[in-house]
Backbone as ProteinMPNN parsed JSONL, in Angstrom:
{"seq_chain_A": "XXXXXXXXXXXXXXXXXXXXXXXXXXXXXXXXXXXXXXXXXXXXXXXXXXXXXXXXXXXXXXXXXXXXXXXXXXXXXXXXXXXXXXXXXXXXXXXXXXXXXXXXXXXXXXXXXXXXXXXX", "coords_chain_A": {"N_chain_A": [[-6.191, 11.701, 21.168], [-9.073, 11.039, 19.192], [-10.369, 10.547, 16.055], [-12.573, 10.578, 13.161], [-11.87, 8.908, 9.572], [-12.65, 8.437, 6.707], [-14.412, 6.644, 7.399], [-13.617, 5.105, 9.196], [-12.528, 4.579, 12.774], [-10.052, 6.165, 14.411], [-6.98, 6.865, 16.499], [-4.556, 8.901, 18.157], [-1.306, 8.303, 17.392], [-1.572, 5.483, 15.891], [-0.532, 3.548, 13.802], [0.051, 2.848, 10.271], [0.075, -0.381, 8.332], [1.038, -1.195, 5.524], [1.756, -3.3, 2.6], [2.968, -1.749, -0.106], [2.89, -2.565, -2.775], [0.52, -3.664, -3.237], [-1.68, -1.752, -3.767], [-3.98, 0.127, -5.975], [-3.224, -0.106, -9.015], [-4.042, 2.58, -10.233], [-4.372, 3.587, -8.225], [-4.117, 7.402, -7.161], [-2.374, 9.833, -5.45], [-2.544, 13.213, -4.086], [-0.736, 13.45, -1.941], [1.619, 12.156, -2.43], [3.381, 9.407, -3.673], [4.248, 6.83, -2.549], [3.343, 7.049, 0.359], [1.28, 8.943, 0.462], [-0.552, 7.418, -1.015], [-1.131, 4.925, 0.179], [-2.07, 5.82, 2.58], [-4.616, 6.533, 1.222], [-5.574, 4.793, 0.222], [-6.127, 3.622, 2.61], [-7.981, 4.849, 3.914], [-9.699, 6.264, 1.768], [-9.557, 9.147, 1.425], [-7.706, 12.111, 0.777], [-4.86, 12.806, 3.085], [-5.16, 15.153, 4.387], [-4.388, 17.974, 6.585], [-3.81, 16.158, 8.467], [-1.368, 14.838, 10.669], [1.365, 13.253, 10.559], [3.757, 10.493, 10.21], [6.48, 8.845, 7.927], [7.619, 5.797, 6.837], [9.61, 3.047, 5.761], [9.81, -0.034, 4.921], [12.539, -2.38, 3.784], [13.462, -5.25, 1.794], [14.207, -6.345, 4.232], [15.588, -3.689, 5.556], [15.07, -0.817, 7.605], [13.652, 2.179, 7.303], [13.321, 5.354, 7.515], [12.007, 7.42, 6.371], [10.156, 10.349, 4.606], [8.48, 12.059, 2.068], [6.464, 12.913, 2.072], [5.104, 12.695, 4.728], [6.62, 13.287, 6.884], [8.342, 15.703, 6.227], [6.184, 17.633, 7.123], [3.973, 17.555, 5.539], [2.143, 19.366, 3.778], [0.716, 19.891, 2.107], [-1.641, 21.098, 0.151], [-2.275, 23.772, 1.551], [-2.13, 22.287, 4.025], [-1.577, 23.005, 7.449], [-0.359, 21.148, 9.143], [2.85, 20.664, 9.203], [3.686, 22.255, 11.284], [4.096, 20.661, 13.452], [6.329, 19.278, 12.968], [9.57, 18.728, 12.696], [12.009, 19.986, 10.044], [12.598, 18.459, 7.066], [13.34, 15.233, 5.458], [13.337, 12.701, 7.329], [12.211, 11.019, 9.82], [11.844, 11.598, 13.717], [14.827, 10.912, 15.694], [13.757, 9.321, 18.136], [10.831, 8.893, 17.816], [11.069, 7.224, 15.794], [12.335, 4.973, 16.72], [10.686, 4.146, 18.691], [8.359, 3.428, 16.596], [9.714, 1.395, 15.172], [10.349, -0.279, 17.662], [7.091, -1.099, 18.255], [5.974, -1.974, 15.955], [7.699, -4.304, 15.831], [6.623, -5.489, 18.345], [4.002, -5.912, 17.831], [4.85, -8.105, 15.508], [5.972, -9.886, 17.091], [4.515, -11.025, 19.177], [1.901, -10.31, 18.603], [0.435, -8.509, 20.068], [-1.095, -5.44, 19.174], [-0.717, -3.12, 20.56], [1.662, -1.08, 22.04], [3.144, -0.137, 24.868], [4.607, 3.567, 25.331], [7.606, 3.76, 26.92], [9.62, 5.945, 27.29], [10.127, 8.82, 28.407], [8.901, 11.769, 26.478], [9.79, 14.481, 26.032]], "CA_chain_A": [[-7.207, 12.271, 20.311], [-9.737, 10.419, 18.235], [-11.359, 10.909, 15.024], [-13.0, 9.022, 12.02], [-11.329, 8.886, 8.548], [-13.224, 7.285, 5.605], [-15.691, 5.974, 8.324], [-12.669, 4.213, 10.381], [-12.385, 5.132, 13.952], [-8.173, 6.663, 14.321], [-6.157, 7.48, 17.185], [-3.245, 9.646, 18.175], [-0.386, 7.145, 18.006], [-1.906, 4.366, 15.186], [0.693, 2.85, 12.717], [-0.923, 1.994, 9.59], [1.378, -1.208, 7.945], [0.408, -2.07, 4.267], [2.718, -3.341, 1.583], [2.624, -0.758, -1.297], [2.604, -2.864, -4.083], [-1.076, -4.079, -2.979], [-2.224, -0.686, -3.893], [-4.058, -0.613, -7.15], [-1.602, 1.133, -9.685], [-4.637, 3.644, -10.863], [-4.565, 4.841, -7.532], [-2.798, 8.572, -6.997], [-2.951, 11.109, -4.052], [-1.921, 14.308, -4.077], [0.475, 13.562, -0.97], [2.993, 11.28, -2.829], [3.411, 8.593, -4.45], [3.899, 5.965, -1.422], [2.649, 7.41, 1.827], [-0.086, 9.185, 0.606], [-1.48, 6.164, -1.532], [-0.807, 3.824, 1.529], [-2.978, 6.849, 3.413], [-5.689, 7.078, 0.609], [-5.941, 3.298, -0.219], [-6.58, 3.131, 3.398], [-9.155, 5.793, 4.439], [-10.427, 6.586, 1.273], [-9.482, 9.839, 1.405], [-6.384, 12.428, 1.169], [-4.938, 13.146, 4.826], [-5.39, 16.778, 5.068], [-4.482, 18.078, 7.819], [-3.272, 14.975, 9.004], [0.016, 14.956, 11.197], [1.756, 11.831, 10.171], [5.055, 10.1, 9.845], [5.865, 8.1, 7.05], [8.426, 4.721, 7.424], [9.219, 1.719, 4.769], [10.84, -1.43, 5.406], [12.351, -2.988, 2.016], [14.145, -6.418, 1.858], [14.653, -5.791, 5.727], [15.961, -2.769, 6.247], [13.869, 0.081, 8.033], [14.009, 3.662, 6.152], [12.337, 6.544, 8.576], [11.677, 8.733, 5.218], [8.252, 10.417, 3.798], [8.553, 13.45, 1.631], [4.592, 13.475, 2.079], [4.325, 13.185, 6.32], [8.018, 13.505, 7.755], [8.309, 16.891, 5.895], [5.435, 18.426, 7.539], [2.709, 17.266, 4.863], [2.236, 20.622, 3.906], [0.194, 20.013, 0.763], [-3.053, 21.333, 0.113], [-2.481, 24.63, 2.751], [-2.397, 22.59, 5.723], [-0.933, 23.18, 8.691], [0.111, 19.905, 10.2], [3.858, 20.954, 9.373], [4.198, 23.132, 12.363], [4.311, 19.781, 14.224], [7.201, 17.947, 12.486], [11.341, 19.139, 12.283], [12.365, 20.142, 8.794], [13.505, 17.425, 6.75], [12.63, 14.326, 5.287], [13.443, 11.503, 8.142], [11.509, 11.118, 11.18], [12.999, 12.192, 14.739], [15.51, 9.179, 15.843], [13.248, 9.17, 19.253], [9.985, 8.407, 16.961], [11.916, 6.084, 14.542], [12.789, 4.156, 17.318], [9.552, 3.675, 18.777], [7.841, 2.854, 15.931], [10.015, 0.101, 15.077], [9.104, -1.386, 18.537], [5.575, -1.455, 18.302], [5.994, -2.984, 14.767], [8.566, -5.667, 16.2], [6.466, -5.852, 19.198], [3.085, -6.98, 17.047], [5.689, -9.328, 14.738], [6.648, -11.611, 17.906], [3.598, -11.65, 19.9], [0.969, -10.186, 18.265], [0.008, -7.573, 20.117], [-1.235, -4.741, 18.062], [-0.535, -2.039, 21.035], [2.209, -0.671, 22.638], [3.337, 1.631, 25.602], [6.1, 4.027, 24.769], [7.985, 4.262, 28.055], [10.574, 7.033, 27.027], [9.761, 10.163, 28.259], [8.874, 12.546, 25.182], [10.291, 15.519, 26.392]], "C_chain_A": [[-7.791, 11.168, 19.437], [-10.143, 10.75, 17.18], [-11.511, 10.092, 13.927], [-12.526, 9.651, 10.961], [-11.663, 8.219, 7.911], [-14.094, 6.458, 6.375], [-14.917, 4.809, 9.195], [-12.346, 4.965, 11.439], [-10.097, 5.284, 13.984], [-8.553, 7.391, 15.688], [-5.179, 7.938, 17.431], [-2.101, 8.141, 18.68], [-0.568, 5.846, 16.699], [-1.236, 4.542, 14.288], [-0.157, 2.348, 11.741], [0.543, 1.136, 8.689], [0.483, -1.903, 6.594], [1.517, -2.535, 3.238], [1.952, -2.577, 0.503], [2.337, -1.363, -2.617], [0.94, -3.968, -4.224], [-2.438, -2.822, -3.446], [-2.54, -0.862, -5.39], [-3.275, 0.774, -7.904], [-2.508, 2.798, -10.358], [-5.034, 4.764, -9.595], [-3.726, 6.388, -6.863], [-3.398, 9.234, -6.069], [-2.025, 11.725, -4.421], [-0.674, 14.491, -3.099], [1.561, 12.959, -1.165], [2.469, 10.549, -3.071], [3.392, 7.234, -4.064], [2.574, 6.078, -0.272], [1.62, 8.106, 1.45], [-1.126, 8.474, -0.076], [-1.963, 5.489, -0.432], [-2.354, 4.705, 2.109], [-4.254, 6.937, 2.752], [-5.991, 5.709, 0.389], [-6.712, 3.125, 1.633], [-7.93, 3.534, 4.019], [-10.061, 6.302, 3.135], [-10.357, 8.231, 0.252], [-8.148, 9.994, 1.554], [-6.214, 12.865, 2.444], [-4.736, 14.152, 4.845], [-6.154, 17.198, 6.235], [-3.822, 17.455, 9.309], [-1.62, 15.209, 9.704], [0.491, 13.47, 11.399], [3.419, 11.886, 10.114], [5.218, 8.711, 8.986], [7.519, 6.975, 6.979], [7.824, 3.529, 6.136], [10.484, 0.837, 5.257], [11.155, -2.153, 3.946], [13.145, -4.152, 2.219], [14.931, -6.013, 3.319], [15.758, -4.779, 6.356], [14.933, -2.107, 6.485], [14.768, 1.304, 7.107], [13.075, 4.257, 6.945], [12.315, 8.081, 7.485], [10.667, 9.36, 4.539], [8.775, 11.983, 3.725], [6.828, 13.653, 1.829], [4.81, 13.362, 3.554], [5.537, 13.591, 7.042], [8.267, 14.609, 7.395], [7.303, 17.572, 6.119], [3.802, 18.282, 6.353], [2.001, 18.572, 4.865], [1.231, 20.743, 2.566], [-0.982, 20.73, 0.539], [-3.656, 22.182, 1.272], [-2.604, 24.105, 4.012], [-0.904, 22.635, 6.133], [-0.209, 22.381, 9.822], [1.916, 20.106, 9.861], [4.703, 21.43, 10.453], [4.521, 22.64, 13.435], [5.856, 18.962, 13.936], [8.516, 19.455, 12.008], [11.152, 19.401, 10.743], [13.248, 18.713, 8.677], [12.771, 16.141, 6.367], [12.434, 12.753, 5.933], [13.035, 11.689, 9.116], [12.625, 11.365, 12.376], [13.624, 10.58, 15.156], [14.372, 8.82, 17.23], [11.732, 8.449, 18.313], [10.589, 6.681, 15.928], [11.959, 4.712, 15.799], [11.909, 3.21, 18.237], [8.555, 2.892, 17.865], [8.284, 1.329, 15.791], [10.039, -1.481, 16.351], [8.05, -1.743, 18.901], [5.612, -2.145, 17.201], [6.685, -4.45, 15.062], [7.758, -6.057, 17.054], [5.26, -6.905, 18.476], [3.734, -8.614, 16.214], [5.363, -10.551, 15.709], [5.478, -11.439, 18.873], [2.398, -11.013, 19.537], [-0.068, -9.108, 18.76], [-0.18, -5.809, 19.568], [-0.956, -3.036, 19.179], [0.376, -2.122, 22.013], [2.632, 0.343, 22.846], [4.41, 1.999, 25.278], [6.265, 4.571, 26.481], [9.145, 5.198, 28.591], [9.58, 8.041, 27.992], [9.981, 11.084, 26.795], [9.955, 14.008, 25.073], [11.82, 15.436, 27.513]], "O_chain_A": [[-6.995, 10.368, 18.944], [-10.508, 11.902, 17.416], [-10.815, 9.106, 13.684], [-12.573, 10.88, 11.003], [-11.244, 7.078, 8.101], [-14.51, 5.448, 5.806], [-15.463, 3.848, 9.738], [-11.856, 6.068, 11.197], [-9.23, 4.504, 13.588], [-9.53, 8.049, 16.045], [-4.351, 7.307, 16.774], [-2.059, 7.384, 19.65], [0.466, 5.192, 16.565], [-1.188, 5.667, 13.79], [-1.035, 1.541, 12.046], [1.629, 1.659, 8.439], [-0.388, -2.773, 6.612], [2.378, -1.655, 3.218], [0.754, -2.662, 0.235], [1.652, -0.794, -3.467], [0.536, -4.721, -5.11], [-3.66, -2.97, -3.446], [-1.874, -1.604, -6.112], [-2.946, 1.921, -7.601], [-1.931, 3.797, -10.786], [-5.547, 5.883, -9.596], [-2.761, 6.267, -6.109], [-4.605, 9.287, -5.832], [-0.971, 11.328, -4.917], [0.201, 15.342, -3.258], [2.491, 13.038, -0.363], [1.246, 10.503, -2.934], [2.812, 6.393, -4.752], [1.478, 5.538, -0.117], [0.704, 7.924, 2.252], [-2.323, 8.704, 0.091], [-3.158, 5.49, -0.138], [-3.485, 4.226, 2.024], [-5.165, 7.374, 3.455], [-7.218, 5.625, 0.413], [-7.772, 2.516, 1.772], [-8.767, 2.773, 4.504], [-11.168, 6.759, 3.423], [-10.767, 8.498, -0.878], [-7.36, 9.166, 2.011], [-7.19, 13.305, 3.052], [-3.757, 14.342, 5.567], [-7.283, 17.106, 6.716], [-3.526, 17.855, 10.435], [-0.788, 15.814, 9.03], [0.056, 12.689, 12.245], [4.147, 12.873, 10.016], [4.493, 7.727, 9.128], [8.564, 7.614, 7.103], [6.714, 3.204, 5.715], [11.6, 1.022, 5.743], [10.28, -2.443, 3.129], [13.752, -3.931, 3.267], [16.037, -5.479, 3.404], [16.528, -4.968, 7.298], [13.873, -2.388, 5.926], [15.865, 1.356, 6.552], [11.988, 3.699, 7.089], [12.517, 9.269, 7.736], [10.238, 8.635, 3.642], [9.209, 12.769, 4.567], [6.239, 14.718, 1.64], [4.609, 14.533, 3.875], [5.318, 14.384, 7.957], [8.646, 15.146, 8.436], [7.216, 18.447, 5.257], [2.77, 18.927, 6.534], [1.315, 18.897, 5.834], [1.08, 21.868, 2.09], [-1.161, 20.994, 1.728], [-4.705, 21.961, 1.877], [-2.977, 24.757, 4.987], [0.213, 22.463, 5.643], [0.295, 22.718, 10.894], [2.429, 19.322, 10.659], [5.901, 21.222, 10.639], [5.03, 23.278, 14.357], [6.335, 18.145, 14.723], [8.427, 20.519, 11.395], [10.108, 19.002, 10.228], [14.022, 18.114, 9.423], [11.67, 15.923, 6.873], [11.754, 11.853, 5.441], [13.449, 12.734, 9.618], [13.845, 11.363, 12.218], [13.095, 9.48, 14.994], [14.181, 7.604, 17.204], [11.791, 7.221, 18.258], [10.305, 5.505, 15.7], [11.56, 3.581, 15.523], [12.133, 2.034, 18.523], [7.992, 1.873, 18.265], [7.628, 0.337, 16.108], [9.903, -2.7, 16.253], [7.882, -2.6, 19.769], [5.177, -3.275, 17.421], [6.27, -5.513, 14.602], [7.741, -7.285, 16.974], [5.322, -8.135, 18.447], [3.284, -9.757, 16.292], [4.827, -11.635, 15.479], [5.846, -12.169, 19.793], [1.581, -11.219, 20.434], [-1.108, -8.814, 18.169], [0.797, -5.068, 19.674], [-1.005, -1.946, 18.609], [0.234, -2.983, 22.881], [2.751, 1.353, 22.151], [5.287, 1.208, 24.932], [5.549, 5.342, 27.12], [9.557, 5.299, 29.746], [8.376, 7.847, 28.156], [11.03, 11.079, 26.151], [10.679, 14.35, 24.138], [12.358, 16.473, 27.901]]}, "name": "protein", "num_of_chains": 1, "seq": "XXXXXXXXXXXXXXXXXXXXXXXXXXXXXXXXXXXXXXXXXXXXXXXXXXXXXXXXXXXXXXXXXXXXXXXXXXXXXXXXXXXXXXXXXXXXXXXXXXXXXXXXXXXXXXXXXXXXXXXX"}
């Protein structure tokens, strides 16, 4: 699926990777306090609607936690919850992907990769 956000072209699958403390400190979203800054610093806008998962890396560990997208991002009546487990850590099958498309860009730079799990 495609669609534009803040006048940026998005697809089903795109990782957005910002360090948080680049964010300016006057900016707040209604979706939290990380992940939906990260999300509003980036597009402009809050992600309603949005079906997201939300992931921080801190003095190198990974953390697969977002009370704003891993809990169903439920804020502001939507509906993108009905996609995502209860709970505030992403599924280990997700988690695990992510962190190889992020490792994969690290060591060679490519900004896309295939997930060759089966989902189901």
């Amino acid at each position: 699926t495609r669609w534009k956000a803040g006048g940026r072209s998005c697809r089903t699958g795109y990782i957005i990777v910002k360090q948080s403390n680049t964010i300016p400190s006057n900016m707040t979203s209604s979706f939290g306090a990380v992940h939906g800054r990260v999300y509003k610093s980036v597009f402009n806008e809050e992600p309603n609607g949005i079906v997201g998962s939300g992931f921080s890396r801190s003095k190198g560990v990974w953390k697969f936690g977002s009370g704003s997208f891993n809990g169903g991002c439920t804020n502001n009546g939507s509906t993108a919850g009905q996609y995502h487990k209860s709970g505030y850590t992403m599924s280990e099958f997700e988690a695990e992907w992510v962190e190889k498309a992020i490792k994969n860009w690290w060591n060679t730079g490519n900004q896309n990769t295939t997930v060759t799990d089966s989902i189901v």
